[in-house]
Structures are given as structure tokens and as C-alpha cells.
N, CA, C and O of each residue as an XYZ file, in Angstrom:
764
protein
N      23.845     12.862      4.323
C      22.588     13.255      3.718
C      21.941     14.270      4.666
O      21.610     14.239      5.852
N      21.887     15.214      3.651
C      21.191     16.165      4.894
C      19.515     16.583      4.929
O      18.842     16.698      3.905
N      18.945     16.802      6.439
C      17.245     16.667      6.472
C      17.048     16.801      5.227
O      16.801     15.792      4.567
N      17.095     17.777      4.751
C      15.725     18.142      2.967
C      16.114     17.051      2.317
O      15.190     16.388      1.846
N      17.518     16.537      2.091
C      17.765     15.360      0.909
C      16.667     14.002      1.539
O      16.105     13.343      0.665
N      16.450     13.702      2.714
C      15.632     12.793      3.612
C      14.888     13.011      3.454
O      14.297     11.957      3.219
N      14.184     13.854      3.361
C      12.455     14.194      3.172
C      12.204     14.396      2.101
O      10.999     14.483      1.862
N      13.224     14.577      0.876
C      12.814     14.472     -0.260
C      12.197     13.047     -0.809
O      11.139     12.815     -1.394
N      13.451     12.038     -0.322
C      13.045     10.912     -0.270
C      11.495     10.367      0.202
O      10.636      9.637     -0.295
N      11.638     11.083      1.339
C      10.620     10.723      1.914
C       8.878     11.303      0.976
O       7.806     10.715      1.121
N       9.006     12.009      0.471
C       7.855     12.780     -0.210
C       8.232     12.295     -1.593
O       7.331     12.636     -2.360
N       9.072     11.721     -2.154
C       8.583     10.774     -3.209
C       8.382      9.776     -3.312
O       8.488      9.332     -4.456
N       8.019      8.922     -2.324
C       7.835      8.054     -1.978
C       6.091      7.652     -3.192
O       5.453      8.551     -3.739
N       5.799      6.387     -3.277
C       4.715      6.348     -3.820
C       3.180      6.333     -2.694
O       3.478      6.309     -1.500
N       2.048      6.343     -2.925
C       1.355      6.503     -2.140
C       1.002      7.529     -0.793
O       0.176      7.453      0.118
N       2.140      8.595     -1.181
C       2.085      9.383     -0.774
C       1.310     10.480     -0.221
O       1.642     11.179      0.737
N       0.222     10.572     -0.927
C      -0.764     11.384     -1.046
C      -2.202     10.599     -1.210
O      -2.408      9.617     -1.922
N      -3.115     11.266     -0.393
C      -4.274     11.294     -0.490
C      -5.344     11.809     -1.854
O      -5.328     12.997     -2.176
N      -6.010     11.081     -2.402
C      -6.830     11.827     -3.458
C      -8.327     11.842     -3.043
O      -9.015     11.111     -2.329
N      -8.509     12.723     -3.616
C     -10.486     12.955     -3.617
C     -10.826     14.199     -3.914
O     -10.098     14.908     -4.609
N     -12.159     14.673     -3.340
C     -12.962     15.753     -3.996
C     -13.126     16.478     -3.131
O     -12.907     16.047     -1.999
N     -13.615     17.986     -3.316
C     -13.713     18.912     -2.546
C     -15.183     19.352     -2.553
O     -15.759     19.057     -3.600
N     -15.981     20.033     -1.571
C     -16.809     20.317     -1.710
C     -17.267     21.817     -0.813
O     -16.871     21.825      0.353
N     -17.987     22.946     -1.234
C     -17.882     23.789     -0.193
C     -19.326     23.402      0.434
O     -20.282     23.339     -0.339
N     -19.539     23.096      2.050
C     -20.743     22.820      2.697
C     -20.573     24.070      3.835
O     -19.556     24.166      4.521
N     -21.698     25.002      3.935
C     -21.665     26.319      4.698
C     -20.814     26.949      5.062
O     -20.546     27.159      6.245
N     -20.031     27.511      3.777
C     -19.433     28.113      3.702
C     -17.220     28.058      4.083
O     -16.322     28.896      4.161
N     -17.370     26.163      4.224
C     -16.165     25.730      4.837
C     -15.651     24.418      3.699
O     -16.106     23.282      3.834
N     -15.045     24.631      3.024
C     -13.802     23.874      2.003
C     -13.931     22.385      3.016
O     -13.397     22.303      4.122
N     -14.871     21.106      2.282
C     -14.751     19.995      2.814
C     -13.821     18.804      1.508
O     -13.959     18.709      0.288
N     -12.949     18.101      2.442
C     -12.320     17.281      1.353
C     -13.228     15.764      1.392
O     -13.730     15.353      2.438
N     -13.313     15.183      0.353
C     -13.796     13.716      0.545
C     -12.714     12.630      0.232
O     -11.876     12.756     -0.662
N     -12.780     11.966      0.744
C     -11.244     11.057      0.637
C     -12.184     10.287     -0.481
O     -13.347      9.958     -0.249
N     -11.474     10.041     -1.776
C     -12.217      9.107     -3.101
C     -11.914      7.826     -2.853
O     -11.972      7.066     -3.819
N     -11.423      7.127     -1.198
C     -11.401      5.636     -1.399
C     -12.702      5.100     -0.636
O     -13.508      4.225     -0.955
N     -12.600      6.188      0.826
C     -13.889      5.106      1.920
C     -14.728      6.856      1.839
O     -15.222      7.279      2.884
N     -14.799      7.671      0.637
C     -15.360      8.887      1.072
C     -15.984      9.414      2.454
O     -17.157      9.579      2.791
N     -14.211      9.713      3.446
C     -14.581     10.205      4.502
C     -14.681     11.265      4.454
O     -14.726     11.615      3.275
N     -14.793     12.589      5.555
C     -14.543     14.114      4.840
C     -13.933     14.584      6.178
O     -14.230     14.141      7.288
N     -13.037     15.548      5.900
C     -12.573     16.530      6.199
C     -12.736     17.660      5.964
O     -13.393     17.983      4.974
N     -12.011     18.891      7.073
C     -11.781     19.845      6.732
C     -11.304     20.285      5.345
O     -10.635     19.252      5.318
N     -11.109     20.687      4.521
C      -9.875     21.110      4.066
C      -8.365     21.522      4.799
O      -7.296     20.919      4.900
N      -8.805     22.734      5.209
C      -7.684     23.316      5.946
C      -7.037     22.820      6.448
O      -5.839     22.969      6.206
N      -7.592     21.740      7.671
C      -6.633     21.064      8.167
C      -5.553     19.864      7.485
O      -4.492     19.427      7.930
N      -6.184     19.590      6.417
C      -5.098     18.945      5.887
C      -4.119     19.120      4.852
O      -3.420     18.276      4.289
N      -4.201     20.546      4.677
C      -3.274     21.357      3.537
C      -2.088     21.653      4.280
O      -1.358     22.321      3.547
N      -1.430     21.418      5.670
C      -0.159     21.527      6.071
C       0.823     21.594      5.151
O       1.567     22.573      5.098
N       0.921     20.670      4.415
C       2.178     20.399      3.526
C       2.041     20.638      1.863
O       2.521     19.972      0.945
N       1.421     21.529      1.841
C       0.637     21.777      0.576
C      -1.047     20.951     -0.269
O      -1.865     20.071     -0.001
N      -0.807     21.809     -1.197
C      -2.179     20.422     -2.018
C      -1.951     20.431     -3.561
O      -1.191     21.236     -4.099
N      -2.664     19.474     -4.242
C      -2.520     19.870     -5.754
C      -3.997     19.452     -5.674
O      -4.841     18.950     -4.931
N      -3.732     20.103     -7.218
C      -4.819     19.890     -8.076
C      -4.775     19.617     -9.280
O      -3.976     19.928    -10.163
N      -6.068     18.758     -9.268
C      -6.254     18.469    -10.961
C      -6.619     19.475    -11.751
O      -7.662     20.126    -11.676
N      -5.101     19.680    -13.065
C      -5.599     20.596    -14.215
C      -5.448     20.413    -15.602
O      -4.506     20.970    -16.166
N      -5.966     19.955    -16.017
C      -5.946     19.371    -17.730
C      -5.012     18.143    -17.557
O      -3.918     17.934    -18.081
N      -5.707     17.403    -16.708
C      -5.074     15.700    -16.766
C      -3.538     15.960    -15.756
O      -2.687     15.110    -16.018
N      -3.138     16.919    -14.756
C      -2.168     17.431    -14.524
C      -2.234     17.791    -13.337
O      -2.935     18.748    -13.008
N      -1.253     16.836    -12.154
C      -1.490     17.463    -10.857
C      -0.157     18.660    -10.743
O       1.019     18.668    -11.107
N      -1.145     19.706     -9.969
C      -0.343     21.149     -9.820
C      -0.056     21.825     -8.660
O      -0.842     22.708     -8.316
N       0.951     21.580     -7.958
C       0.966     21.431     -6.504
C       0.744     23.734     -6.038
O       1.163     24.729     -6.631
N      -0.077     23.554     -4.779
C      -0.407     25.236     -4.752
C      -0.714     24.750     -3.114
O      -0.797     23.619     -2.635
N      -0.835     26.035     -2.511
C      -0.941     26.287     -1.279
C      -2.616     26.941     -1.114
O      -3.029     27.729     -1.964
N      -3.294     26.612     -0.204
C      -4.693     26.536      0.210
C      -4.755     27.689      0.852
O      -3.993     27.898      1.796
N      -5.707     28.656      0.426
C      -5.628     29.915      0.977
C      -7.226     29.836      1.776
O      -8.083     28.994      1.506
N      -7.337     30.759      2.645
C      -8.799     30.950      3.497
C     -10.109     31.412      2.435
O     -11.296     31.373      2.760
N      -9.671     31.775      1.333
C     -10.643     32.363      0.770
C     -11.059     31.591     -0.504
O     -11.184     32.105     -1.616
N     -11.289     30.077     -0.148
C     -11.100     29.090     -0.821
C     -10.987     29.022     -2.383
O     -11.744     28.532     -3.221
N      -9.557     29.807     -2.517
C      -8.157     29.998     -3.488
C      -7.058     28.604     -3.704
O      -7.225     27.514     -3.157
N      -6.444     28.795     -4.209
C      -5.196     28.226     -4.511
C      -4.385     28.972     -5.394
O      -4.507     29.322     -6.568
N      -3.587     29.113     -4.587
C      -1.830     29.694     -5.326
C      -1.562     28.748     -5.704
O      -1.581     27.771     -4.956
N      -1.222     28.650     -6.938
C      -0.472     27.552     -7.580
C       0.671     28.090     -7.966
O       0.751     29.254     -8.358
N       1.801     27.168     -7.877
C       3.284     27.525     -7.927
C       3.595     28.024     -9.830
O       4.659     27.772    -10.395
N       2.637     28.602    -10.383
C       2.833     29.239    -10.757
C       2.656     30.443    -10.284
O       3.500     31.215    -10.738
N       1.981     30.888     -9.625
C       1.843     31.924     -9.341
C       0.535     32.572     -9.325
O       0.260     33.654     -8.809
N      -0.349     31.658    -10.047
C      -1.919     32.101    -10.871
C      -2.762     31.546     -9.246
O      -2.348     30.718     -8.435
N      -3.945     32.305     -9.217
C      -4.840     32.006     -8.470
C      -5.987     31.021     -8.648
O      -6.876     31.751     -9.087
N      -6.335     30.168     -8.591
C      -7.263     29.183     -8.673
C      -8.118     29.122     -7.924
O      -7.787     28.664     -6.830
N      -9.446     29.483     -8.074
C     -10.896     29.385     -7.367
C     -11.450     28.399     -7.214
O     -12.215     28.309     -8.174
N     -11.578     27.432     -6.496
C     -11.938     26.263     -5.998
C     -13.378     25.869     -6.317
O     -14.210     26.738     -6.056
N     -13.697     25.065     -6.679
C     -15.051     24.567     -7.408
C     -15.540     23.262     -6.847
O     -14.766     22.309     -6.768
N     -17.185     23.148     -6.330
C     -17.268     21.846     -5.783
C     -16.906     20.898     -7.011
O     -16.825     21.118     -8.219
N     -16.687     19.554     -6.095
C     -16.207     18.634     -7.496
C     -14.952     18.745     -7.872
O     -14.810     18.164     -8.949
N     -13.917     19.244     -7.471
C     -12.692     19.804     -8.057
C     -12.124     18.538     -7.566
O     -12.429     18.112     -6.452
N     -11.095     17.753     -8.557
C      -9.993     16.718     -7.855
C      -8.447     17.527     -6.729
O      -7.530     18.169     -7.242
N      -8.523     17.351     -5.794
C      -7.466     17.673     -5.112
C      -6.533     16.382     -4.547
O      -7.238     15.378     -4.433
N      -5.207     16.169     -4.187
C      -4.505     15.352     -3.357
C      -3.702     16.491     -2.329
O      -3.207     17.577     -2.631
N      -3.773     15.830     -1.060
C      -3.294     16.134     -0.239
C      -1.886     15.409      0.525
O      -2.131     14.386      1.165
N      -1.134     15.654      0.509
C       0.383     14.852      1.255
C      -0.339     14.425      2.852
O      -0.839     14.989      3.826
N       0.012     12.957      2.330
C      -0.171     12.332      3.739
C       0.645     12.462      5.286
O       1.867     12.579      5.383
N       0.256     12.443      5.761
C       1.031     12.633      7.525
C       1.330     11.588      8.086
O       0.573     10.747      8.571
N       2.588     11.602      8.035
C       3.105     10.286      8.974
C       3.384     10.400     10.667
O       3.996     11.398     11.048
N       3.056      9.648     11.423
C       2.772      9.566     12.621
C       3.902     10.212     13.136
O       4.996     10.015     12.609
N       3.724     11.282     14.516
C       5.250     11.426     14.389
C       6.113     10.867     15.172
O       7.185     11.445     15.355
N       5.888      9.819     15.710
C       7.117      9.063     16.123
C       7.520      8.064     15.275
O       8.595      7.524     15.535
N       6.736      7.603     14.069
C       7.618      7.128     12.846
C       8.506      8.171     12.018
O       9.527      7.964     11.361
N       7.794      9.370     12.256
C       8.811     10.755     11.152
C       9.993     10.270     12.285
O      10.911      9.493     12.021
N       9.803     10.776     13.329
C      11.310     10.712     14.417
C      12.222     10.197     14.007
O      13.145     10.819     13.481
N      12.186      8.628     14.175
C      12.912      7.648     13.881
C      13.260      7.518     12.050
O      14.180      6.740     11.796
N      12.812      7.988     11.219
C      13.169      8.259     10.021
C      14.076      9.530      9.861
O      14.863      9.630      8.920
N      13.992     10.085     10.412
C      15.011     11.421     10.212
C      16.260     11.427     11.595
O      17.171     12.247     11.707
N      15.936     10.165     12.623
C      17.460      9.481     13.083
C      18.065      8.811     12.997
O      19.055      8.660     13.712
N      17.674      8.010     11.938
C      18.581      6.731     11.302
C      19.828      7.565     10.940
O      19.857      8.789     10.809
N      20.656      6.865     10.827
C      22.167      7.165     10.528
C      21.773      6.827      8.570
O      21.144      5.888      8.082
N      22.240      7.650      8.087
C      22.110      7.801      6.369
C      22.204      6.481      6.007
O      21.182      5.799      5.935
N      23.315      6.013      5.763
C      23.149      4.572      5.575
C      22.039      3.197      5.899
O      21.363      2.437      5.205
N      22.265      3.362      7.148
C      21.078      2.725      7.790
C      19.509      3.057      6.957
O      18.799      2.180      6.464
N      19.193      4.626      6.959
C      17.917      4.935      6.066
C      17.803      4.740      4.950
O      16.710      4.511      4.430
N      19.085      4.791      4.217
C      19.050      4.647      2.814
C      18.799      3.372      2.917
O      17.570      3.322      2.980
N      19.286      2.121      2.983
C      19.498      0.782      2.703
C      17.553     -0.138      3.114
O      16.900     -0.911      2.413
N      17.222      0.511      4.638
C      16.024      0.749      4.971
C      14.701      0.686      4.364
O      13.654      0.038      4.373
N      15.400      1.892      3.725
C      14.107      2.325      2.638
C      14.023      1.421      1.249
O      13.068      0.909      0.663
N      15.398      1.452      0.995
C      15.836      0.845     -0.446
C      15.321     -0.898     -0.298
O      15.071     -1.602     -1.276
N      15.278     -1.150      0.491
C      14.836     -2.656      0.301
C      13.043     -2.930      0.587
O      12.327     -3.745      0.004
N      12.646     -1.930      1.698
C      11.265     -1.635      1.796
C      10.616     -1.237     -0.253
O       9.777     -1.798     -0.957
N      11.324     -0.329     -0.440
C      10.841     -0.216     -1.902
C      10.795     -1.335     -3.104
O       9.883     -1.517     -3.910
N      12.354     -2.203     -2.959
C      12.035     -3.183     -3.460
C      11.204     -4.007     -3.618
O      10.927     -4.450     -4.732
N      10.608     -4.397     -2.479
C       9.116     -4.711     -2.511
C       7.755     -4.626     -2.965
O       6.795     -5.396     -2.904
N       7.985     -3.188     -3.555
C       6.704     -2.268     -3.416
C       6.214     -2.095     -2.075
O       5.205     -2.630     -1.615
N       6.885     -1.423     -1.565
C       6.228     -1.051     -0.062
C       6.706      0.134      0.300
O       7.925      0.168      0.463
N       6.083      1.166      0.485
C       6.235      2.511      0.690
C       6.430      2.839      1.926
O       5.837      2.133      2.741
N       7.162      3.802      2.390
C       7.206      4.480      3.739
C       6.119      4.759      4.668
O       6.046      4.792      5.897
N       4.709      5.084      3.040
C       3.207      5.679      3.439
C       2.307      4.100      4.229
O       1.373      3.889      5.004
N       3.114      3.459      3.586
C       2.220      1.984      3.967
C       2.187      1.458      5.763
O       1.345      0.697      6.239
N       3.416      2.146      6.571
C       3.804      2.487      7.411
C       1.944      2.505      8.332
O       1.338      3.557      8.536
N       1.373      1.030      8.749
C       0.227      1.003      9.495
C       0.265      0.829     11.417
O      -0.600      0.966     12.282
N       1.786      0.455     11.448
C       2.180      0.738     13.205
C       3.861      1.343     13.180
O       4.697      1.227     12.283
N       3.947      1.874     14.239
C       5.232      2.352     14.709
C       5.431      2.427     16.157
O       5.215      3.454     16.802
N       5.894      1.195     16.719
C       6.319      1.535     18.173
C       8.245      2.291     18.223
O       9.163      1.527     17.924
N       8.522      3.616     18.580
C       9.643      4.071     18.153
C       9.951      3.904     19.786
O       9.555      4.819     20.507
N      10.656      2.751     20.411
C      11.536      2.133     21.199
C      12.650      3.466     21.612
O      13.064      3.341     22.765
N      13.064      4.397     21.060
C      13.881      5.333     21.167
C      13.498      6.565     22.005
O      14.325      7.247     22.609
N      12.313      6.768     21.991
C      11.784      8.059     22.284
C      11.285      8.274     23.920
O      10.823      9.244     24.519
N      11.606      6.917     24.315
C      11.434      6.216     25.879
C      12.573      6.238     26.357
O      12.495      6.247     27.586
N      14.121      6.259     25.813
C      15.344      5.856     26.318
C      16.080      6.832     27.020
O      16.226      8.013     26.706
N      16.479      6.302     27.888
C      17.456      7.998     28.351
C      18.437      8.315     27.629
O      18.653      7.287     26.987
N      19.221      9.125     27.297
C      20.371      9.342     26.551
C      21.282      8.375     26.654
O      21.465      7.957     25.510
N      22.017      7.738     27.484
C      22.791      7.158     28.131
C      22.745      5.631     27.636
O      23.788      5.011     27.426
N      21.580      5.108     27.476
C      21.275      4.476     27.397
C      20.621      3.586     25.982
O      19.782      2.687     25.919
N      21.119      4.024     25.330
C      20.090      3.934     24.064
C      20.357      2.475     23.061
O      21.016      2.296     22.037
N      19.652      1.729     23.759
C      19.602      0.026     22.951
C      18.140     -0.493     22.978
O      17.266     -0.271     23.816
N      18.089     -1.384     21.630
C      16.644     -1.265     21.824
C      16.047     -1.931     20.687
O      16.716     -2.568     19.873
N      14.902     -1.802     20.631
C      13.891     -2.703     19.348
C      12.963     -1.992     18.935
O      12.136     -1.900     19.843
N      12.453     -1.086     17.495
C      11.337     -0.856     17.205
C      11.290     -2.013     16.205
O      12.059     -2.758     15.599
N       9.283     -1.642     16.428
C       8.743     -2.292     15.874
C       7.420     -1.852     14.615
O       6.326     -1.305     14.750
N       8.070     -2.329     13.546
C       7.068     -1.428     12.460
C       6.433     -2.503     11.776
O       6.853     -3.640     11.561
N       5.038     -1.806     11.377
C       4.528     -2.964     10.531
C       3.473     -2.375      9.081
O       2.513     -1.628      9.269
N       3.825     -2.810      7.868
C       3.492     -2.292      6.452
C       2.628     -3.146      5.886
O       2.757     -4.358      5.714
N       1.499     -2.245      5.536
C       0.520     -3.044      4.529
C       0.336     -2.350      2.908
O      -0.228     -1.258      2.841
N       0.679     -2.817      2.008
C       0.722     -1.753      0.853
C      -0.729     -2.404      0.212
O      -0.981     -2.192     -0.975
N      -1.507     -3.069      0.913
C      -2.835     -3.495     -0.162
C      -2.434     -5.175     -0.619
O      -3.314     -6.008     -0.398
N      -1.408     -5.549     -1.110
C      -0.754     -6.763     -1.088
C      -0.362     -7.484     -0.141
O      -0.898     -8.492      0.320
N       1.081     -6.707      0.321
C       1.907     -7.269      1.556
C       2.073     -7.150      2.475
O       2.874     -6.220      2.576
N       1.875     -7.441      3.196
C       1.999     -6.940      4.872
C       3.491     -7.594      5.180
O       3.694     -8.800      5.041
N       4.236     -6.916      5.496
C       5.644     -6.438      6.146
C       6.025     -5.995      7.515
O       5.681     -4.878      7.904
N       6.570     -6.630      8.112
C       6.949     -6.755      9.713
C       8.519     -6.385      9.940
O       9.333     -7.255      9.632
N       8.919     -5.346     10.377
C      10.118     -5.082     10.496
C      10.398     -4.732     11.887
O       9.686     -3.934     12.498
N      11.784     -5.514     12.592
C      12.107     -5.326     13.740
C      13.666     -4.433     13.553
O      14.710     -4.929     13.127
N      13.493     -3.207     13.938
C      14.711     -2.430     14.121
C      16.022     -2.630     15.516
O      15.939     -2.194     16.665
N      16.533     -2.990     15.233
C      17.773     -3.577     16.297
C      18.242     -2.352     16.399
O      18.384     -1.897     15.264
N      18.561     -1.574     17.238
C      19.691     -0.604     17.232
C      20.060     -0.629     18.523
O      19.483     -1.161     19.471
N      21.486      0.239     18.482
C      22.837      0.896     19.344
C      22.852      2.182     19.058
O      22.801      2.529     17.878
N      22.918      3.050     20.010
C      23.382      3.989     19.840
C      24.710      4.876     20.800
O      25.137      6.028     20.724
N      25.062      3.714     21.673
C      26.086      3.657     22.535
C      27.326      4.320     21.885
O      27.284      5.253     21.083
N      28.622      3.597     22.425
C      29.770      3.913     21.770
C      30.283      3.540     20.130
O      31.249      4.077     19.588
N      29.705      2.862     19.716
C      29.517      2.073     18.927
C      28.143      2.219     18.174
O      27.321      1.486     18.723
N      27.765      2.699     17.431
C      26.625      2.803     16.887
C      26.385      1.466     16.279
O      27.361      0.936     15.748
N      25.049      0.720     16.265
C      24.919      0.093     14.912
C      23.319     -0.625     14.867
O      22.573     -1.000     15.772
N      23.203     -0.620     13.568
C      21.339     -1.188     13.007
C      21.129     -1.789     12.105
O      21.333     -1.737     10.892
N      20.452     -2.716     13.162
C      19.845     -4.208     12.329
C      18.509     -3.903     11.992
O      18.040     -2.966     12.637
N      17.511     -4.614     10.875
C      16.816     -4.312     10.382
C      16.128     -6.145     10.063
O      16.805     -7.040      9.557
N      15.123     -6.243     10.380
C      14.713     -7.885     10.065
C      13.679     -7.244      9.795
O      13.247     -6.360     10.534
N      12.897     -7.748      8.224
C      11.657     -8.057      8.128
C      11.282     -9.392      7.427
O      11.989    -10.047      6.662
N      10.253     -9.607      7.773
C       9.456    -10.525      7.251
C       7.662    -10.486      6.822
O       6.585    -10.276      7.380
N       8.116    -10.781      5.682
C       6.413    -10.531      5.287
C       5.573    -12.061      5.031
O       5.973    -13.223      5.101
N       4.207    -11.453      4.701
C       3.827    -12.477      5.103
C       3.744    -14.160      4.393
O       3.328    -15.224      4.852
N       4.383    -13.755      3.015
C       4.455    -14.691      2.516
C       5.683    -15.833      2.829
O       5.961    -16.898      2.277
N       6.242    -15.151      3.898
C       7.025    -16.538      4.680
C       8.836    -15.918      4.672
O       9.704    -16.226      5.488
N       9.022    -14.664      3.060
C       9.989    -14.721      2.907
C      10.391    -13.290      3.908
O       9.711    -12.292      4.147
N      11.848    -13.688      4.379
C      12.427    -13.005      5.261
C      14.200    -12.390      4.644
O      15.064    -13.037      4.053
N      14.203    -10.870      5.109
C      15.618    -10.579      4.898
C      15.731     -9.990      6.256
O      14.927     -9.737      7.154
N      17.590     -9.804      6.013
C      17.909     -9.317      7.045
C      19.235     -8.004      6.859
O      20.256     -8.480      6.362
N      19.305     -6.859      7.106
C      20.577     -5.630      6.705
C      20.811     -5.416      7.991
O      20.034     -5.347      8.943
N      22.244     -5.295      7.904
C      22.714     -4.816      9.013
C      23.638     -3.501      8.729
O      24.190     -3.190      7.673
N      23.642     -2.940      9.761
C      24.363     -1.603      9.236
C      25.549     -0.943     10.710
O      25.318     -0.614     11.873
N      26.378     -0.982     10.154
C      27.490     -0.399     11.879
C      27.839      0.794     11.389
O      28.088      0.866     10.186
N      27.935      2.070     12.290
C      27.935      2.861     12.223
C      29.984      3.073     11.889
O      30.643      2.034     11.859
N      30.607      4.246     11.709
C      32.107      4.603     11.890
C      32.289      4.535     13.847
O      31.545      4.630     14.823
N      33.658      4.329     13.585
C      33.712      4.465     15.394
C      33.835      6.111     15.723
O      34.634      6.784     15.070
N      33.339      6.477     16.347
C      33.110      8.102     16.759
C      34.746      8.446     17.137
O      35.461      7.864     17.953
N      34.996      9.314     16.471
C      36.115      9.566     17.295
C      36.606     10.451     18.476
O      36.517     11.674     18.365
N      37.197      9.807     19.768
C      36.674      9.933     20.857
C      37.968     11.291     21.564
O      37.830     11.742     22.701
């Protein structure tokens, strides 16, 4: 699986995105988050694009300085206080890290049982990435992640190898008592 096929995954994920309203206050594009109406910049959080609401229809466009939107059609959109926008959420980046070094399998299976749940990648409320401390040489270890989707809170301990022998364990347990466990071994490298 290669990066873009991973991050595709990763960006369809549900909960993905931020929603709320925009407002212009002296002369600077402010966003209001529509759950605990905090505010932001705009700008700063259009990294990864934005949409907008258009006839019941989110329309993903890029945030221009002259508080515009290119929309992937191509048409220009003039920004209006009150306007519904979502913004793609940012994941911490030493949880991105460790999501784009899992061995494919390992991520796929990962993710695929996190979803089963209803539990999103976005739900992702700690990430200690155990990896990013290791010397090369050396690389054995435990992260530790922990998911709240509004329901469930989800505790996952990542086992990995990355020695001669690759391989990753995956334990979570949520809080309603019930627990799984995937394990995943890598091919033997050939040496």
C-alpha cells in the first residue's frame, strides 16, 4: 500500500473534519467551531483544504487570502459571515508517524477493527509513539493510544519489533470490559 492509498484511508475516515461558521472580524476570516464555539483563524486551519456548504452540499475548495474560495470546480466563492465551512482535522504528529509506519497489514487490520467499533482514527485523544525515542538498532517497544468516539473509550497497547524479524501486536480494550487482541508478523527480510 502505498503513502496516498494510507492517507486516503486515513481522510475517510469518519469524524474527520471539523464543522462550524465563519465570520469576518477586522478584516481577518474567523472560524467558530459549531460544537464548544471556539474560534480560530481561518487560515491557519485550511492546511489541508476546506469545504463548504452549497445547496445542502459539502464542496471541498482551497482558502485564498482574499477571503475567496476556489472550489474544485474551478468557480470562485466569496465568503460570507455565517457561511457553513468544515475543515480536515490534524492529527498529532507523532500519531500521523506511527500510522504511515505500520507495516500495511499491520495498518490495515489496525484500523479495520478500530472501525468496527465505530471508532475513528480522528477519535485518537493520546498517542505516546514509543518509536520515535528508539535508536535504529534497537527498535522494540510499546505505544500507547487511547480513543474516545463520544461513546467508547478504547485503550490500545501497540507491541512491536522491528528487529530482524519484524512483528505487531495490537491489544485493546475498551471500557466496557470487552477486549481483543491482532497480531501481525511481518515476511522474513531477505538477508
Amino acid at each position: 500500500m502505498n503513502l496516498q492509498k494510507r492517507r486516503n484511508i486515513i481522510y475517510s475516515q469518519k469524524r474527520s473534519y471539523t464543522c462550524g461558521t465563519v465570520e469576518n472580524i477586522n478584516e481577518q476570516w474567523i472560524f467558530f467551531e459549531a460544537e464548544d464555539d471556539e474560534a480560530f483563524l481561518l487560515e491557519e486551519l485550511t492546511e489541508n483544504g476546506i469545504e463548504i456548504l452549497l445547496s445542502n452540499e459539502w464542496v471541498p475548495g482551497v482558502f485564498l487570502e482574499t477571503g475567496e474560495i476556489l472550489l474544485q470546480t474551478q468557480h470562485l466563492y466569496e465568503l460570507n459571515n455565517g457561511d457553513a465551512v468544515r475543515v480536515r482535522k490534524r492529527l498529532p504528529y507523532p500519531y500521523m508517524e506511527l500510522l504511515e509506519e505500520l507495516p500495511e497489514e499491520a495498518f490495515y487490520r489496525f484500523t479495520k477493527l478500530l472501525n468496527s467499533n465505530e471508532i475513528s482514527l480522528y477519535d485518537c485523544i493520546y498517542c505516546h509513539n514509543t518509536m520515535q525515542f528508539l535508536e535504529e538498532k534497537n527498535q522494540r517497544g510499546v505505544n500507547f493510544l487511547v480513543y474516545d468516539n463520544g461513546t467508547l473509550i478504547c485503550s490500545v497497547q501497540h507491541h512491536f519489533s522491528r528487529e530482524k524479524h519484524g512483528a505487531d501486536r495490537f491489544e485493546y480494550t475498551l471500557q466496557t470490559g470487552k477486549r481483543y487482541m491482532i497480531a501481525n508478523l511481518e515476511q522474513r527480510k531477505a538477508e
